[in-house]
N, C-alpha and C positions, 0 to 999 in steps of 0.2 A: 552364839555358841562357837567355840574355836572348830575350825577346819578339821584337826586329827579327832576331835571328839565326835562330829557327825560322821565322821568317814568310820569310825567306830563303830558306832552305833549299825550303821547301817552293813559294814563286814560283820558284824555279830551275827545278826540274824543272817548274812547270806553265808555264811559258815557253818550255822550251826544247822540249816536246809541242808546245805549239801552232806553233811557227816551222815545227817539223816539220812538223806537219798542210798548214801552209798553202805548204811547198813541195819536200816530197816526191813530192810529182806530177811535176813536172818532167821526168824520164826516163821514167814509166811513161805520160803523159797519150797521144802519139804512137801508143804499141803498144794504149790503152784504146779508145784514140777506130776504131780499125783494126780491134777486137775487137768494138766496138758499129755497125759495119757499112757505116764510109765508107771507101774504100780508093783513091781518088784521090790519090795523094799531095802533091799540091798545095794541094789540100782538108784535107787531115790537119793538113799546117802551117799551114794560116790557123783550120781551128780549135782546134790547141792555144797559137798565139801570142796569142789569145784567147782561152782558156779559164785561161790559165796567169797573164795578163796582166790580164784584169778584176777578181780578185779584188783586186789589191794596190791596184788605182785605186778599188774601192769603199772599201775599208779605209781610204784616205785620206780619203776624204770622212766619213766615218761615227766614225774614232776621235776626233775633234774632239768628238761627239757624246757618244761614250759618256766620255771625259774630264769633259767639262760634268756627268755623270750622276756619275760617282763622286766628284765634288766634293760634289753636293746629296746626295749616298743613304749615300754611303761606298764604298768600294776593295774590299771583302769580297765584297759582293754582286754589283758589275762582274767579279770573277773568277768567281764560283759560275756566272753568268749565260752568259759568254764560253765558257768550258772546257766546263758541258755542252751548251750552244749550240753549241759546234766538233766536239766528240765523236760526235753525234747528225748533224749533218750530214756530215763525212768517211763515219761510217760508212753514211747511204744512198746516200753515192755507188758503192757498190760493187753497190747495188742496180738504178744506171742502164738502163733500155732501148735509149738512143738519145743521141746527143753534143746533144742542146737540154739533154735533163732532165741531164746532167751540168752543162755549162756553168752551165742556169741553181741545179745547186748552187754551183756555184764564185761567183755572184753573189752569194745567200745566204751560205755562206764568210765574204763578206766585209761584209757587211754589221752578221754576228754576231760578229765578229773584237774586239777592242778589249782582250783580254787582257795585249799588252805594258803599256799606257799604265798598266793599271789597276797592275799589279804596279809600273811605276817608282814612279808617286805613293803608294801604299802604302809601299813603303822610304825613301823619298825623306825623307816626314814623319814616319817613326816612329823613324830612325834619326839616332842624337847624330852632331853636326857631326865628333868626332874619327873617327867608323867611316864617314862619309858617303861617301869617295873608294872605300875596300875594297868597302864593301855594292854599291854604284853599279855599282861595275868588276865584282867578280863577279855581279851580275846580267845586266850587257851581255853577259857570254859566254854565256848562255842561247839570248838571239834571233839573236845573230851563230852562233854555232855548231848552233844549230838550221834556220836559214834554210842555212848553206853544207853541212849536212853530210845535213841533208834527202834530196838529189836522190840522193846514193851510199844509204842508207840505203833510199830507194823502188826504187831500182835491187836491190839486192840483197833484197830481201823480195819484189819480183817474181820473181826467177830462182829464191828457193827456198821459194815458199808459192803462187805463182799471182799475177795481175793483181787479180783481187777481194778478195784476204785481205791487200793494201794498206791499203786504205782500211780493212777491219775491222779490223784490231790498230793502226794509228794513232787510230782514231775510239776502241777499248777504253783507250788509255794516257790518253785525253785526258777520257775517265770515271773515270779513275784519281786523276789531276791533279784533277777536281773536286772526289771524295768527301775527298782529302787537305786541300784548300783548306777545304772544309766542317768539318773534325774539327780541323786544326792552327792554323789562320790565326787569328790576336787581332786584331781591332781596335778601338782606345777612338775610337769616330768620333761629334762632336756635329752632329747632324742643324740646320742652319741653316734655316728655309724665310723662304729673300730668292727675292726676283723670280729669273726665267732671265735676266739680262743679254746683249743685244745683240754679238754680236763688235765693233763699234765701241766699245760702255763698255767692256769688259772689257780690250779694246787698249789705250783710255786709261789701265788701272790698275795698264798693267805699268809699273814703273819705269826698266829701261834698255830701250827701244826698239831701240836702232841694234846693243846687245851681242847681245838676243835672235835678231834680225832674220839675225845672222851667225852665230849658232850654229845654226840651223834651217838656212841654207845646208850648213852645214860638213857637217850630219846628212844633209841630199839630197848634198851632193858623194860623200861615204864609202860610202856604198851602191849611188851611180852606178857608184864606181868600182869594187866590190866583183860587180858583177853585169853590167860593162858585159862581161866574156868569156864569159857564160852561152851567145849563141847560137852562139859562134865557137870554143868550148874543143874539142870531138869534131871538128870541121874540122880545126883546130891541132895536135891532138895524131895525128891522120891524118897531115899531112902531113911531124909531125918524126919516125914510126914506121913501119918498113918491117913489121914485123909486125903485122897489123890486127882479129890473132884477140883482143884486149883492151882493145879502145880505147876503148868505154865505161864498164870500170873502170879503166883509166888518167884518162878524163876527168873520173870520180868523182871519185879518187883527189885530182886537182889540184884540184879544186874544191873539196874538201874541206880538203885541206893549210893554207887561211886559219880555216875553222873552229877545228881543231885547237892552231895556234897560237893565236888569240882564248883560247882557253879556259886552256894556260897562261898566258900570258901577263897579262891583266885583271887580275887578283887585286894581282899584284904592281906593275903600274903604277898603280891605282887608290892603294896607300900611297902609292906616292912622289907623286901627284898631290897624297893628304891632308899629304905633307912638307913639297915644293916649292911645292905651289899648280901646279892642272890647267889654267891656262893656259901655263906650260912646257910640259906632257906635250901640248898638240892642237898647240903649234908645232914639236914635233919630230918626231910621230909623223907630220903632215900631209908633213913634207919627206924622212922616212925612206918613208913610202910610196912619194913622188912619185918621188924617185929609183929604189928599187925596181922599177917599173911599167915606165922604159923598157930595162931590158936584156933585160926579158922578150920584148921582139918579136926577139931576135939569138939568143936561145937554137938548140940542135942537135938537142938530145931531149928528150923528155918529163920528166926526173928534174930536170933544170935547171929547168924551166919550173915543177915541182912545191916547189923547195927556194925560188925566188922568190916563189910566190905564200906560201908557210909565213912570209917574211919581212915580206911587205904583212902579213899573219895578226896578227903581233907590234905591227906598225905601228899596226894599224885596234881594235887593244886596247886603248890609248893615247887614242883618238879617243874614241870610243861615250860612256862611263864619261864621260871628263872635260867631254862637253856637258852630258851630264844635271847633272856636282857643280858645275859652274858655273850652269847656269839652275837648280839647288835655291837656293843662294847668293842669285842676283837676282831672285828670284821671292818674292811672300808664300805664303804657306802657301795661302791659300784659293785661289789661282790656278794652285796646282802641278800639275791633274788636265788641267785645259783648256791648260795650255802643253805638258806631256805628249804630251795627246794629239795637239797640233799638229807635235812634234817625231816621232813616231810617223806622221802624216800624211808628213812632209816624208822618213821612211824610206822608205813603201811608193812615192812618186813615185821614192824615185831608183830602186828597185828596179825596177819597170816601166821607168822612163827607162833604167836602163843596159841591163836587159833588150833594149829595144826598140831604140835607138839603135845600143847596138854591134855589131847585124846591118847597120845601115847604113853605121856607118861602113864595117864590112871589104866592103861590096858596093860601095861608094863610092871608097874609097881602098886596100883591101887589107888581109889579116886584122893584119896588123903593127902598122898603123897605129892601130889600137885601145888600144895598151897605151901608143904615144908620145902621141896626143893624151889619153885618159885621166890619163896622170903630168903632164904640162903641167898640164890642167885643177889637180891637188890641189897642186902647186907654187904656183899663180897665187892659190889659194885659203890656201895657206900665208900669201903675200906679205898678203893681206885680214889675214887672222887677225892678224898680226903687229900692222898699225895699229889694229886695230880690235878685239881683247881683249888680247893680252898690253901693247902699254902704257895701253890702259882701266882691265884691271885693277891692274896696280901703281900706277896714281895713284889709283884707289881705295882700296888698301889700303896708299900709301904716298901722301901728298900730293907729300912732297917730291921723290919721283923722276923723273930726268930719263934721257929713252931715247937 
């Protein structure tokens, strides 16, 4: 088996642990935080829309960092580091006394977090230009599938193990994910020791500025929109469900239904992205989303609303993949960890962003309304992308062409 392909294999699974780790909390934080002794319900949600919430805003701040790190040190160690670094935290949260000492695990969380970024730039640079779209695309179903299928996944291991044996069998996988990174993971990395470069020089050294600049967008759009029904799905699926004895594995279920899809899905859009060239695949997959998103606020029941989001799923598989094989493409090699991990920042923002926002919207304007301004937003984003990489790119790679 080639080198990039087990290194693959084996970043899959420890990616798709740690997505987990860091948000399968999500359904169980409410009933945790209740358990360790605050029962204010009012209070319950302000601290799990911060407990849930801080981790992704630190990760942002911090993956920029550990990117810069596995540029100078190498990708091996930034996984070895990350994975039992996540493992060992998950798992004391289950030793919590009180919602501070959780919380300020979930802070930690993220601070130790950087194991997506590390895993792109590791595939990114080891893997030949012809496998670059496949490797890419099947890598992005890790985080998207692990992030969306998380919350069902913490749900159901609460109902049949207890609230505490959450966090210990996700903190056990992600010591699993380590030991395997340790034993299977190859990497030929020459250790450079240049200066830590300034984000001002380092900016200057990328060469497309304005292509970058829009795929970092594209990456906070896709997640915004991916998360923006997290606080509004269990309201939603209440209110299209006269039977209410399942509605928080119905609301699994829907949230999950994009996971699910991502994961078929990637593999095979990621070829055609390495056929066509992946700036086709984020202008179509951007405008199948967008479409998508608004018939979902006219739906009747839950199974419609489930088959829609299965669709965005397909959509948003399309997207991921084809930012990273384009910024592998315009990125040098030595800059591939720190632009990573900036695209990996620009995740956990939309993450919290959609999180956070689309409780406002639907308090604002109505839970509906989340799914039309949402499809707007990746339409509007679509129209960006159009001027600003698909004919970027074909005059790059075609001088002659005229759009």
């Amino acid at each position: 088996m080639p080198i990039w392909k087990r290194n693959l294999i084996v970043c899959w699974f420890g990616m798709f642990m740690s997505s987990i780790g860091m948000s399968q909390i999500a359904p169980v934080l409410p009933l945790y935080i209740n358990h360790l002794g605050v029962h204010n319900p009012a209070l319950i949600a302000q601290y799990s829309g911060f407990g849930f919430g801080a981790t992704f805003i630190i990760s942002a701040v911090f993956s920029p960092i550990w990117g810069s790190a596995a540029d100078k040190y190498g990708r091996k160690p930034m996984l070895m580091r990350a994975s039992l670094g996540m493992g060992i935290v998950i798992g004391c949260m289950g030793f919590a006394h009180n919602v501070f000492e959780l919380i300020g695990l979930r802070l930690l969380l993220g601070v130790i977090s950087g194991y997506g970024s590390a895993c792109t730039a590791l595939i990114a640079t080891q893997t030949d230009k012809e496998h670059a779209g496949f490797a890419l695309g099947t890598l992005s179903t890790a985080g998207t599938a692990g992030s969306l299928i998380g919350p069902m996944i913490g749900g159901y291991l609460e109902e049949t193990t207890g609230l505490q044996n959450v966090f210990f069998i996700t903190g056990a996988l992600l010591l699993i994910s380590f030991i395997a990174t340790a034993i299977f993971v190859k990497e030929t990395f020459n250790r450079q020791d240049k200066k830590v470069l300034p984000i001002k020089k380092i900016w200057s050294q990328v060469p497309e500025k304005s292509l970058t600049i829009t795929l970092f967008v594209t990456f906070f759009i896709l997640t915004f929109a991916l998360y923006s029904i997290e606080p509004i799905i269990t309201i939603y699926i209440t209110l299209l469900t006269k039977n209410s004895n399942h509605v928080a594995l119905l609301a699994g279920m829907t949230f999950s239904a994009a996971g699910l899809a991502s994961i078929l899905a990637a593999p095979r859009l990621g070829r055609l992205s390495d056929k066509l060239g992946a700036q086709y695949v984020i202008f179509a997959a951007l405008i199948v989303a967008g479409l998508m998103f608004i018939p979902q606020a006219f739906v009747k029941n839950p199974w419609e609303l489930m088959g829609l989001r299965f669709m965005i799923g397909l959509a948003s598989a399309g997207l991921m993949p084809s930012v990273n094989t384009l910024l592998k493409q315009i990125t040098p090699d030595f800059l591939t960890g720190r632009v990573f991990g900036i695209t990996m920042s620009a995740g956990y923002l939309g993450v919290f962003g959609g999180a956070t926002l689309g409780g406002q919207m639907a308090s604002y304007f109505g839970i509906r309304s989340v799914f039309l301004i949402t499809g707007a937003l990746l339409l509007m984003n679509a129209v960006w992308v159009f001027f600003n990489v698909l004919n970027k790119m074909n005059h790059k790679e075609n001088p002659s062409y005229h759009s």
